[in-house]
N, C-alpha and C positions, 0 to 999 in steps of 0.2 A: 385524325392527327396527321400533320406532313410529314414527309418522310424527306431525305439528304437528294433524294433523286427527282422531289418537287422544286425542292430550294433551287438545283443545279438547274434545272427548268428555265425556271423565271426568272434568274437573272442572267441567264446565256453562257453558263462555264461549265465544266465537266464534274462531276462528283467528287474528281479528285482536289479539284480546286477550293469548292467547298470545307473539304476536307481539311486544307492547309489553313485554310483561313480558321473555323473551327479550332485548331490547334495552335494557333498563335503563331505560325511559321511567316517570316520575312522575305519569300519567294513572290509573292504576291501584289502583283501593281495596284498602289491604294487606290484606282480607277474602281479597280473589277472588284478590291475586298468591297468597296463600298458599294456596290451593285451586291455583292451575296451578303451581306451585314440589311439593305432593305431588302431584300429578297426572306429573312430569315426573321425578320421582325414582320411582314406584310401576310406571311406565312403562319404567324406563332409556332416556331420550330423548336422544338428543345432536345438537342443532342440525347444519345445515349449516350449518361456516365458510365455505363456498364463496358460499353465497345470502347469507347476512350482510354478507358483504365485499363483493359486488356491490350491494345495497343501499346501502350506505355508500360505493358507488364507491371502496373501497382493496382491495387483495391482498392488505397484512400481509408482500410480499417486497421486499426491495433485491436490485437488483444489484450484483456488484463486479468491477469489468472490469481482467483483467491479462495484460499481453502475452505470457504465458508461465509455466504452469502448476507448470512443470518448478526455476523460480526459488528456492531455498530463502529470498531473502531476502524475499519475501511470507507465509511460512509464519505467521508471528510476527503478523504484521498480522491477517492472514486470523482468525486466531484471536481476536483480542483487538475485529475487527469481529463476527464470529459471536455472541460473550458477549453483549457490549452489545446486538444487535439481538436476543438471543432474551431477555434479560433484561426486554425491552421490548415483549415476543410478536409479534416480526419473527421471519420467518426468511431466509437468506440464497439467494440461486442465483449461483453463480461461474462466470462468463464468461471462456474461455479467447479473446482477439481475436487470435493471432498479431498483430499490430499492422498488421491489416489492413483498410481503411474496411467492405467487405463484409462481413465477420462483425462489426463492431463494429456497422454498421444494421441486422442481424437481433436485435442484442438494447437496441439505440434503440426499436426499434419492440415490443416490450414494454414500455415504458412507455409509450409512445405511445398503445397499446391497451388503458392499464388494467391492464396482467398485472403489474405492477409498480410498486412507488410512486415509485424516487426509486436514484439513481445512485451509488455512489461509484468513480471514476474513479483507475485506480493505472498508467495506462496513458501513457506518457512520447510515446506516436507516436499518440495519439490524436486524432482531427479536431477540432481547435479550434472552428473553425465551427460546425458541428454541436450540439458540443456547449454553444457559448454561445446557437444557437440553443433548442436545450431546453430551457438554465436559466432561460429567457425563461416556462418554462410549469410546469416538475417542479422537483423536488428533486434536486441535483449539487451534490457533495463531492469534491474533489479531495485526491487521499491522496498525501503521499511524492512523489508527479512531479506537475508543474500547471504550466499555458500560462502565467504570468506574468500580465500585467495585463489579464485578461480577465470582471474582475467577477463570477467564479466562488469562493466558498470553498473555502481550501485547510489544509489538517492538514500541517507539513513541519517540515524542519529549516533551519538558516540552512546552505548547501552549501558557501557562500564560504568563511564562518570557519574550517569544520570543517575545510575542505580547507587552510586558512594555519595550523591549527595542526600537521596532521598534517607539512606539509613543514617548519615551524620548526621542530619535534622533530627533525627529519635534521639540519637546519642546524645543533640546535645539539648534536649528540651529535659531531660534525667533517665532515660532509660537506656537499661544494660544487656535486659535480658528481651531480644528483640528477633522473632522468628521472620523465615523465609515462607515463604508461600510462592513455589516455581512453578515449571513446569516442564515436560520431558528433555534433558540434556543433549539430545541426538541434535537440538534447535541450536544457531549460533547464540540469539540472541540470548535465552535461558542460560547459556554458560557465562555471557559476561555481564548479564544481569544479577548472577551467584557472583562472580568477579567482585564485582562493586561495593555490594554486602559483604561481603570476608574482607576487602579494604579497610570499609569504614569499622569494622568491629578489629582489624589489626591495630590502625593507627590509636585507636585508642584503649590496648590490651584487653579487648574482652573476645577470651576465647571461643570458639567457633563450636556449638556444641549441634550433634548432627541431629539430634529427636528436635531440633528448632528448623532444621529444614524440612519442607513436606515440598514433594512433585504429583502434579495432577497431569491425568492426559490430554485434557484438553481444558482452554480458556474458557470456564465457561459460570454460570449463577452458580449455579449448583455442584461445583465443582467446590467451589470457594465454601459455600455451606460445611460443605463434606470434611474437608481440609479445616475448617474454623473447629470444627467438631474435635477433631484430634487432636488440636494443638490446647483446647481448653482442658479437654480430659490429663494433659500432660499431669503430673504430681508439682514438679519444682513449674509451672506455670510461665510463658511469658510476659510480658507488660505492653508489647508493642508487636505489630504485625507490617511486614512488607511483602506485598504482591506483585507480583511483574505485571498484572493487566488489572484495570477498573473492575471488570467482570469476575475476577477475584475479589477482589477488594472490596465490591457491592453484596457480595454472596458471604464475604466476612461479617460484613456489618450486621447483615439479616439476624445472623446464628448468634453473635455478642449479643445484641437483641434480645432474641426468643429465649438466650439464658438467663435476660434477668439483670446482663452486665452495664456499666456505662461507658457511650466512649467520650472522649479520651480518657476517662478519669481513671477506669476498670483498665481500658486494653485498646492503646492508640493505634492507627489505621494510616497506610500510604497504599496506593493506586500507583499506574502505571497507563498513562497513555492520554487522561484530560478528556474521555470521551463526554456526550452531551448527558447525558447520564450522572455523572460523577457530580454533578450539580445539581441534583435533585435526591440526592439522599438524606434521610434524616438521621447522624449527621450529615451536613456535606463534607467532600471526600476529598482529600489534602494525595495530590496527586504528581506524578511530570507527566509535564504538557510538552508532547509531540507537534511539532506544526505540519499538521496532517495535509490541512490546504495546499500548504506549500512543499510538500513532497510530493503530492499531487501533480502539481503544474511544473517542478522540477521537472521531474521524472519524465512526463509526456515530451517535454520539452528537449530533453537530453536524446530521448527514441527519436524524437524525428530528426535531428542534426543525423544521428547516424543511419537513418533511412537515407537521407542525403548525401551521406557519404564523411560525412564529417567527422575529426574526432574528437570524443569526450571526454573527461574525467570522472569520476565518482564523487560524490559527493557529500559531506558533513554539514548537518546542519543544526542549529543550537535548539537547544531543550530548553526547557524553565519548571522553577520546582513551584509546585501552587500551592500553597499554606490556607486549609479551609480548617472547618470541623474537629473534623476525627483526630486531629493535633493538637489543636489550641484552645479546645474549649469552648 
């Protein structure tokens, strides 16, 4: 393969000149670019992007940090992050944190070092600190989960609303007596996903009773199973179930199931998030639909303006309530 000091060869200029022109530098008499431009195609020369970008002190990679690889409801993002950054000749490196500080500082510390330009953070248990330290110095976009008022941009949904429309729907197809199904409070979004629910059961005087809220540690099948289990055993019984994520929601349905119950009929079902899933349950599963794509391509979108220097906003984006199954029969 040629090397920068063959190209400079054959067409009569110095390495450095080569160099400039490679770089797209305006120093350069179009005589001579165009003597090393055929010198570099006669050659088949192909630059290291590796020394270029080090030069230029950037990688050309983001990272994107999520607590859990395994999560179908990042699929969607992931993807619609990926587009925009390669659209933009970023490429990505996906960062599995278990939601654990130590694997979250080993991939801090590639940006830290250069290996990396800039952050986008999908990670709900993630070090605040930390990381409002960094925005102090790199590029951090906060996607979908965000520490609240930490002077960080953030790409999300309004969690409140979505979550007071999804319980009004119960309220108002006849039911009264309608459980929560969360998940640990320490999360912003968990607190005004609760928000939302004690709204919609204020505005319409049905008291808040707390044996109707259950919290699991993590979003997960079996979790929801678990949780479904407790809320059936209850004596005075609910009629309706609201979950913060599908992965509850799908994990309720299973257990209403295995006991025998019907839904809607026995004990109606709302989801949280519209993953591809949520459309393959029997019933199908009456959910809010995040628009995952597009916080995706936000998001990416918003990192790189401020890799460039630019500044952003944070960003709201609309939800929609999907009316399947587990609702209407």
């Amino acid at each position: 393969m040629a090397n920068i000091q063959q190209v400079a060869k054959q067409a009569g200029v110095s390495v450095a000149t080569v160099s400039r022109v490679l770089n797209g530098q305006n120093k350069v008499a179009l005589k001579t670019k165009q003597k090393v431009e055929e010198a570099i195609k006669d050659l088949n020369y192909e630059p290291s992007m590796l020394g270029r970008n080090l030069r230029n002190s950037e990688s050309r990679i983001v990272l994107i940090l999520i607590p859990a690889i395994s999560n179908p409801f990042y699929f969607e993002i992931i993807k619609g992050i990926e587009n925009m950054a390669l659209s933009q000749n970023y490429s990505i490196l996906l960062c599995e944190t278990d939601s654990k500080p130590e694997k979250e500082d080993i991939y801090f510390d590639l940006v830290r070092k250069k290996m990396a330009d800039g952050i986008i953070s999908m990670d709900p248990a993630v070090n605040v600190e930390t990381l409002k330290e960094l925005a102090g110095k790199y590029a951090i976009i906060q996607c979908s989960e965000y520490g609240g008022d930490i002077g960080i941009p953030y790409v999300t949904i309004d969690n409140e609303e979505a979550s007071y429309r999804a319980v009004k729907h119960l309220i108002q197809i006849g039911h009264r007596k309608i459980a929560l199904m969360n998940t640990d409070e320490k999360f912003l979004y968990a607190r005004e996903r609760k928000s939302g629910y004690q709204r919609a059961l204020a505005e319409y005087g049905i008291p808040v009773i707390e044996d109707y809220m259950l919290y699991t540690q993590h979003l997960g099948f079996e979790q929801g199973q678990q949780a479904m289990k407790k809320i059936l055993a209850l004596p005075d019984r609910p009629t309706a179930v609201f979950a913060v994520s599908d992965l509850l929601a799908i994990g309720a349905l299973k257990e209403i199931n295995a006991a025998g119950l019907h839904v809607p009929n026995d004990m109606a079902v709302v989801g949280f998030d519209k993953i591809d899933f949520s459309n393959m349950t029997n019933p199908t599963l009456t959910t809010i639909a995040q628009p995952m794509y597009k916080m995706g391509t936000v998001a990416a979108g918003m990192l790189i303006d401020l890799i460039r220097g630019e500044q952003v906003d944070s960003v709201i984006l609309e939800h929609e309530l999907i009316i399947r199954e587990s609702t209407s029969g």
